[in-house]
N, C-alpha and C positions, 0 to 999 in steps of 0.2 A: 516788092515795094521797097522802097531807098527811104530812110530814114535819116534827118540829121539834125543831132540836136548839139546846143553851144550856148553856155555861159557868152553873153554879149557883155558881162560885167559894167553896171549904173547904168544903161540904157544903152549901152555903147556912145554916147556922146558925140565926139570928133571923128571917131572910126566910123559912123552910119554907113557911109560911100562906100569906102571898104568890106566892111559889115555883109553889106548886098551884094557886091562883085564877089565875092569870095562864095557865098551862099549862090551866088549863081550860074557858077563855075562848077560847083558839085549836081547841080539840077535836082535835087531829090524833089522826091510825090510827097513829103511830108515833113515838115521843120517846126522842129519844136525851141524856143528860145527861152532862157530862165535870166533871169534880172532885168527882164523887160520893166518901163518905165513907161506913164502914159505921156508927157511932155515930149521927149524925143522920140517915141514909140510911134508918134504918128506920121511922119517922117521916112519911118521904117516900115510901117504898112502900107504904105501908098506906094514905096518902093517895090516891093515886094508881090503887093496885086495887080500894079504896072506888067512885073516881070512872067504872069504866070501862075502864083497862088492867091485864085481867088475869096479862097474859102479862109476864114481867119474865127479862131476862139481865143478867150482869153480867159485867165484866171485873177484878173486886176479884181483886189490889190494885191492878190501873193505873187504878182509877179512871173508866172508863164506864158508861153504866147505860142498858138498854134498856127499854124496855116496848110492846106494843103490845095493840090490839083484837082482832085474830083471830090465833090460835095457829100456824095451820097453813100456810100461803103465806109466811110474812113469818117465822118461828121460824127457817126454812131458812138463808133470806137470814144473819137475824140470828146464826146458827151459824156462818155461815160468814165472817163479818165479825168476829163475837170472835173466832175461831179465826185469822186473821189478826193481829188487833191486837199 
């Protein structure tokens, strides 16, 4: 499993475009984002489930943001890690 996680720093803002090309480029089955924002956040999810990860958790408002490719093995996990946060 390919993991990849990244400070987007305030939402990522102006970089969003970037943000996703960049994150798209690496292809990982699982992305985790921290200083996610729900205003430009939505932007970035759409982006994102365009691309391939359909699967999206979140920790709003602390600010984490998951997404991954398959639903079902990796939802669990990811359940059980915001449920911690």
């Amino acid at each position: 499993m390919t993991l990849l996680t990244w400070n987007i720093r305030h939402g990522g803002g102006r970089r969003l475009a970037r943000i996703v090309e960049e994150i798209a480029a690496h292809d990982p089955e699982v992305i985790a984002l921290t200083e996610y924002r729900t205003s430009p956040g939505k932007a970035l999810c759409t982006a994102l489930v365009e691309r391939g990860w359909p699967h999206v958790q979140t920790t709003n408002p602390k600010a984490l943001l998951c997404f991954c490719t398959s639903g079902l093995s990796v939802s669990a996990s990811l359940a059980t890690l915001l449920a911690e946060f």
